[in-house]
C-alpha angles and dihedrals in degrees: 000000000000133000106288101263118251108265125242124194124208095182117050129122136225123206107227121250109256085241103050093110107028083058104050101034124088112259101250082072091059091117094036109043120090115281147157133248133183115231133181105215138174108285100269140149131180125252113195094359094302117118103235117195111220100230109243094002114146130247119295130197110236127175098210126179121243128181129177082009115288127088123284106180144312123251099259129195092252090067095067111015103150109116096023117111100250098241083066104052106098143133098273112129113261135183129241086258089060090055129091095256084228087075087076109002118088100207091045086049103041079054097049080054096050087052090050107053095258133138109180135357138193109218122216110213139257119205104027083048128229101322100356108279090144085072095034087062094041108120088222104063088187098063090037084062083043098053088037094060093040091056088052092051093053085052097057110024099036111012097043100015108109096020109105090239096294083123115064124212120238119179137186138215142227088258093191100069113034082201095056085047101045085052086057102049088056089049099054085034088067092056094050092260108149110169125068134177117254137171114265079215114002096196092076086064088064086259137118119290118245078250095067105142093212091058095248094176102041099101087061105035077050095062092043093050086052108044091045085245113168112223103226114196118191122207102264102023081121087072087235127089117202121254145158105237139345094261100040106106143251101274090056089066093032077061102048106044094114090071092079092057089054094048081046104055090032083065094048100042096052084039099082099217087120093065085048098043108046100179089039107129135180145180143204126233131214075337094133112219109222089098091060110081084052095050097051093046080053107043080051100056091041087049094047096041104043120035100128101069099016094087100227103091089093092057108016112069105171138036106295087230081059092071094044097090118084094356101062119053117189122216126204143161108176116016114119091177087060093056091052086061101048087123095053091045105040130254092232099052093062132103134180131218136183092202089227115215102012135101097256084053125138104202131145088023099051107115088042088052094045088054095051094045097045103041092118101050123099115249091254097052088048087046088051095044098045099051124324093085095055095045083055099039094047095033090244119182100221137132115269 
């Protein structure tokens, strides 16, 4: 056997520095642009998603974001949970002192990465959340553009600059406006930037469906046809996690969060943007891959069979299945029935992922995980897996 490949991760997350903003908005913003201050609040946590005050807990220091001037959220555990035995991740507010200084520091995370097998990663964001609905929901649209384009900047001129390209540029767009977007695909594109933040299902964002019949989203998904800009779109980038009902708790919906990526992929592949956009490509983030043989069996029967009611005969020519190959790119950390299925799924169409900072997160033990999971796979599948897929899919130049 050859040497194990060098990972790379196409699904990983940086905490932003507490200065991104402040140092790339005009002045004149200086009270409205996101920043962080540092509170010290009642002890508190949240359970299910709801902040719960400890009675009689004493006061805790919290950074906690804040932009146009109300509070958006505190840095939570959760947010950067490697290092930290598991009993005590949970969703109870931190500083920026309390964090692996790998969650938002480039040498202390080029060097985690060294520890941990792996050679390059391409990092979701934080605070913008997980395709920028924190700006698309901002009241001043200008300095949402404004903070949009700064975040990008940071990406590619600060986060990833310097690198070798170990650190992967990701990028997200003005959502509220596909023109704006476009515009800034084409900007990133020209500084080698392929991978941009999308909605796994933007109607949930209050936006048009990829279904819109007046093409709503063409001028982006042009752009990105064009540029050869991959549509990453991370579990949860809807704004909504699947559950089962409003008191289960939260392990039912930690369970489930495939289910976004199927309803996902379900959308794109009876939308028939792949027929119009010939170079369009998207993945799946955290997303797991062992649903995907079944939903394309399935997608292909309810195409064939019923075509004369389904609504897609006009636009989907050909078995949805058929569209699959080369457009759709699966991401996984943890799924042995997956594996089992590379052959129904396509060894080509698989990518891997180590969730960096977060609390499903595999580091240190990545490369040992990734041994145990892949022992069955060919060399070449492992190779693919690993990283040859991803070098192929975000245009990367290292080394194969």
């Amino acid at each position: 056997m050859t040497e194990f490949p060098r990972i790379i991760s196409v699904d990983d997350h940086v905490v932003e520095p507490p200065n991104l903003w402040l140092d790339r908005l005009p002045a004149s913003y200086a009270d409205t642009a996101p920043r962080i201050k540092r509170l010290t609040l009642p002890e508190q946590t949240y359970v299910g998603g709801k902040l719960v005050i400890k009675e009689g807990g004493k006061g805790v220091a919290t950074d906690t974001w804040f932009y146009e001037g109300k509070l958006i959220r505190p840095l939570l555990r959760v947010d950067s949970a490697v290092g930290v035995p598991r009993e005590e991740v949970t969703m109870t507010p931190i500083t920026y002192d309390e964090m692996r200084p790998g969650s938002y520091s480039q040498k202390e995370r080029l060097e985690d990465m060294d520890a941990n097998h792996m050679e390059a990663s391409l990092c979701f964001p934080t605070m913008p959340r997980f395709c920028g609905q924190t700006f698309t929901e901002a009241t001043d649209r200008d300095l949402a553009l404004l903070c949009v384009k700064a975040y990008n900047d940071y990406q590619v001129e600060e986060w990833c600059a310097g690198t070798g390209g170990r650190l992967i540029p990701l990028i997200i767009v003005p959502l509220w406006d596909p023109v704006l977007a476009a515009e800034e695909v084409y900007r990133n594109a020209a500084r080698g930037v392929h991978a941009v933040c999308f909605s796994e299902l933007p109607n949930r964002l209050g936006l048009p469906s990829i279904h819109d019949p007046e093409g709503h989203w063409d001028p982006f998904f042009r752009a990105c046809d064009e540029t050869n800009m991959v549509i990453n779109m991370h579990i949860g980038s809807s704004s909504q996690m699947p559950s089962t009902s409003p008191d289960a708790p939260a392990a039912v919906g930690s369970s489930l969060t495939h289910i976004n990526a199927e309803l996902s992929m379900a959308d794109w592949l009876m939308s028939g943007l792949f027929e119009r956009f010939k170079n369009l490509k998207v993945a799946y983030s955290e997303g797991q891959i062992g649903w995907i043989p079944y939903l394309l069996h399935r997608m292909d029967v309810v195409w064939e069979e019923n075509r004369g009611w389904g609504g897609v005969a006009d636009k989907v020519p050909n078995p949805p299945s058929s569209y699959f190959p080369g457009h759709v790119f699966g991401c996984f950390f943890d799924d042995p029935a997956g594996l089992a299925l590379i052959d129904q799924i396509g060894e080509d169409n698989i990518t891997y992922e180590s969730d960096y900072p977060h609390s499903d997160s595999t580091w240190p033990l990545t490369k040992q995980i990734a041994e145990q999971q892949m022992a069955n796979l060919t060399e070449e599948q492992r190779w693919k897996v690993l990283r040859g897929n991803a070098i192929k899919l975000f245009s990367l130049d290292l080394p194969a």
